[in-house]
C-alpha positions as CSV (number, residue, x, y, z in Angstrom):
1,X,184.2,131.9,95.0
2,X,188.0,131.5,96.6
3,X,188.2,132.6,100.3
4,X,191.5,132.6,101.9
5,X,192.6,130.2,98.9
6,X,189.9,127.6,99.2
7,X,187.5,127.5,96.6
8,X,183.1,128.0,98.0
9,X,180.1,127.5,96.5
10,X,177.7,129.9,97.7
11,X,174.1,131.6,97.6
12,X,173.6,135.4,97.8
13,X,170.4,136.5,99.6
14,X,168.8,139.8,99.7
15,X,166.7,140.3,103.1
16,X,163.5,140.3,101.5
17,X,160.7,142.3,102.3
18,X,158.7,143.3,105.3
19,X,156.9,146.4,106.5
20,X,158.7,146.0,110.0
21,X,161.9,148.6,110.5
22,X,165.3,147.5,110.0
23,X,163.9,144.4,108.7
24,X,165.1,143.3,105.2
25,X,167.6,146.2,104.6
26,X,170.1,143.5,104.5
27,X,172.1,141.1,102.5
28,X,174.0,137.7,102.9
29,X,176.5,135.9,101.5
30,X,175.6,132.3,102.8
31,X,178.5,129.0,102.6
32,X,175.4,126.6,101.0
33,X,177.9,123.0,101.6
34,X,178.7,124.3,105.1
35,X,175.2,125.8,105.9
36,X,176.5,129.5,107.6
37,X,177.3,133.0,106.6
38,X,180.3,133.8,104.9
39,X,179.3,137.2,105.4
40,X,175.9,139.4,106.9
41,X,175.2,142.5,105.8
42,X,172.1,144.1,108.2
43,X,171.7,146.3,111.4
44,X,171.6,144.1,114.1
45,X,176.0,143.4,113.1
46,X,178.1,145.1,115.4
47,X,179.1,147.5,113.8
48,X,175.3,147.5,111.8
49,X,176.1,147.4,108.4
50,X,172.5,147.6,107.4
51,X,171.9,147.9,103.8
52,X,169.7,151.7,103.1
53,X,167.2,152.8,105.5
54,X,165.6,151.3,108.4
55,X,162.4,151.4,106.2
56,X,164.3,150.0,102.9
57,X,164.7,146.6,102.1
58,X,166.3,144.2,99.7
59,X,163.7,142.1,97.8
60,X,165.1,141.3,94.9
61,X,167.3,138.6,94.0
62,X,170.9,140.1,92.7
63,X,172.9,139.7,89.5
64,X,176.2,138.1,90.3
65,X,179.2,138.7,87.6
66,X,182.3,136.7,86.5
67,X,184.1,139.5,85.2
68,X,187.1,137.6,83.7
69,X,185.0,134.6,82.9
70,X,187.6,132.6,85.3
71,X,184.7,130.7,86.8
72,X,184.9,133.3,90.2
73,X,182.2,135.9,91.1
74,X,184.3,139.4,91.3
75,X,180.9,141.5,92.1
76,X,177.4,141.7,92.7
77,X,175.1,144.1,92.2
78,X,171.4,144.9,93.3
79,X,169.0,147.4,94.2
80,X,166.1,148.2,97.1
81,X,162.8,149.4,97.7
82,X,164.5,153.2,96.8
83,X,165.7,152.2,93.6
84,X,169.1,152.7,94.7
85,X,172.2,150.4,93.3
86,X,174.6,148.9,95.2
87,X,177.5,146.7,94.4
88,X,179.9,144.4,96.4
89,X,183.3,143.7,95.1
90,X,184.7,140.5,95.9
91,X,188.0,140.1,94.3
92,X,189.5,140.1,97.4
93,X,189.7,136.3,99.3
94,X,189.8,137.9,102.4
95,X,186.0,138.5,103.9
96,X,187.0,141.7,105.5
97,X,187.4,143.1,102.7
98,X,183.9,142.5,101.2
99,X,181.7,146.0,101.4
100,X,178.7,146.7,100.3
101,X,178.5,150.3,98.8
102,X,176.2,152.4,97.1
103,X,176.9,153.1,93.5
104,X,173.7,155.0,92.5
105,X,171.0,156.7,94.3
106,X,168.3,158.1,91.6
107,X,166.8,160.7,94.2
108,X,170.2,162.4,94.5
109,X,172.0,162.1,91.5
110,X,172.6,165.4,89.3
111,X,170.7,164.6,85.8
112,X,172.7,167.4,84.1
113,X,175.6,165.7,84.6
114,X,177.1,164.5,81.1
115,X,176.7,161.6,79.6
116,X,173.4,161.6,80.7
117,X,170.1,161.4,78.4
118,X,166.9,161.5,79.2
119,X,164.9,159.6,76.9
120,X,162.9,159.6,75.0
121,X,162.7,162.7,73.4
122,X,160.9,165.6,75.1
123,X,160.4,163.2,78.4
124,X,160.9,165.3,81.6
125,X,162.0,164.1,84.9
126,X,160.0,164.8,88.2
127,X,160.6,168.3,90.2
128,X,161.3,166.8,93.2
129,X,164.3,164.1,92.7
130,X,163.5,162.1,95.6
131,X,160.0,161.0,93.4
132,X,162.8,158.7,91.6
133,X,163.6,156.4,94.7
134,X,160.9,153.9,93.7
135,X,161.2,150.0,94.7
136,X,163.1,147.6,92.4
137,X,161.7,143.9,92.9
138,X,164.1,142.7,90.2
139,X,167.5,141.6,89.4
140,X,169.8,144.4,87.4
141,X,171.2,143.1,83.8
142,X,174.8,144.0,83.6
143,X,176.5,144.4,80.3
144,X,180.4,145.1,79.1
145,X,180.8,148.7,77.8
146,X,183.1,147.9,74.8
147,X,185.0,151.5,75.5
148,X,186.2,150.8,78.8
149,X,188.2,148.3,80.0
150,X,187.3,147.7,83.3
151,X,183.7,149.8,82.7
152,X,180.2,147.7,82.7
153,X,176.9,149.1,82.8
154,X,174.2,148.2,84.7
155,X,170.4,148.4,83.4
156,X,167.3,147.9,85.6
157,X,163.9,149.6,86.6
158,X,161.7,150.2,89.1
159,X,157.9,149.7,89.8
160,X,155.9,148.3,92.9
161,X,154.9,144.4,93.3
162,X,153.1,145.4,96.1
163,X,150.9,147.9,94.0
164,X,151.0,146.3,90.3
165,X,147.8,147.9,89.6
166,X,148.6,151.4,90.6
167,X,148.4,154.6,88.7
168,X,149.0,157.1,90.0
169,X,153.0,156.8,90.2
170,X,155.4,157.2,87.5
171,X,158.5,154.3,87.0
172,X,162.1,154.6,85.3
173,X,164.3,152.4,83.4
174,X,167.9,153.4,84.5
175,X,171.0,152.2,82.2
176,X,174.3,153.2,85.3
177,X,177.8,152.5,84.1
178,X,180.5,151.0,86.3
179,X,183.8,153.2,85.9
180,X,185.6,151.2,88.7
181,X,185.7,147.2,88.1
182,X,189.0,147.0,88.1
183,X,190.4,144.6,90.5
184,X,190.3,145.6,94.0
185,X,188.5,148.8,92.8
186,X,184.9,147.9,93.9
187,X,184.8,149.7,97.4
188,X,184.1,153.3,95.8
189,X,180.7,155.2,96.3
190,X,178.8,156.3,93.6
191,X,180.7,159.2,92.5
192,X,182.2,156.9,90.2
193,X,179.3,155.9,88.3
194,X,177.4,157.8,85.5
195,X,173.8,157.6,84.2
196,X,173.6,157.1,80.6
197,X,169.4,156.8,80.6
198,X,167.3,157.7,82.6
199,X,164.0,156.6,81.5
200,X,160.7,157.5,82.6
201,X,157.9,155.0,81.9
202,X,153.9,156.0,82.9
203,X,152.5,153.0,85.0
204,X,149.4,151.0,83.4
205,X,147.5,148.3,84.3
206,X,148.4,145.3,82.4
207,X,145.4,143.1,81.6
């Protein structure tokens, strides 16, 4: 990365994961030669710029993009314990300009809403919405869309670590596409997103 014209190596960090409130609904952005935080995102920053819910957290690890293949990270994306999606643009070299902000939130998002497609065929979602905020203990893929310029989309699913062997939920596959990775364009909430499959998977036991 380039801050303030000098170039950094560093390591992003979600906050992990821990049963405590307001513990790992975070995210860091760590200098690794000088050992410190190039940026903190959690609640105890003043102002809290905690990451979700006091009771969400971050244990993934994230999916960090070169969108110009300059040899630069320009964003980062990830998800938390909710399933939601959230991506930090960093194409600016000034720190205070880094944000993270929520691009996709499967609990709230309005399934009707075209291009979307449920698949596969004659799959329904739940009835209540918020049944689709299930944990993500995974990095996201991100691929380019080859119709938009500046649009990437953004493929990853849920399903609980802590329960592997549960039943008696049902997990999705989302595929979210990026409208807005244009430079400078990354601090926009997830009204510019759209969901092009939404995929809902019955959990099994895998022996």
């Amino acid at each position: 990365m380039k801050v303030s014209g000098v170039d950094k190596y560093v390591a992003f960090v979600g906050g992990g994961y821990s049963t405590d409130s307001n513990v790992g609904n975070s995210f860091y952005i760590i200098n690794i030669e000088a050992g410190n935080f190039l940026k903190r995102f959690a609640f105890d920053t003043a102002p809290s710029s905690a990451v979700g819910s006091a009771t969400e957290k971050v244990p993934s690890q994230v999916r960090a993009v070169d969108l110009n293949r300059d040899g630069y990270i320009e964003r980062v994306y990830f998800a938390n314990t909710s399933g939601k999606l959230y991506k930090l643009d960093l194409t600016s070299e000034d720190t205070g300009n880094w944000q993270v902000v929520e691009l996709f939130n499967p609990g709230t998002y309005d399934y009707t809403a075209l291009p979307t497609t449920v698949t596969p065929a004659g799959a329904s979602l739940p009835g209540t919405l918020t049944d689709m905020n299930r944990p993500v203990f995974y990095p996201p893929a991100v691929v380019k869309d080859r119709y938009g310029a500046h649009h990437y989309i953004i493929l990853y699913g849920t399903g609980n670590d802590m329960d592997p062997q549960g039943q008696d939920t049902q997990d999705f596959f989302f595929a979210v596409e990026d409208l807005d990775t244009g430079a400078g364009e990354g601090n926009v909430t997830g009204s510019m997103c759209s969901v092009l499959r939404p995929i809902p998977a019955v959990s099994e036991i895998l022996l």
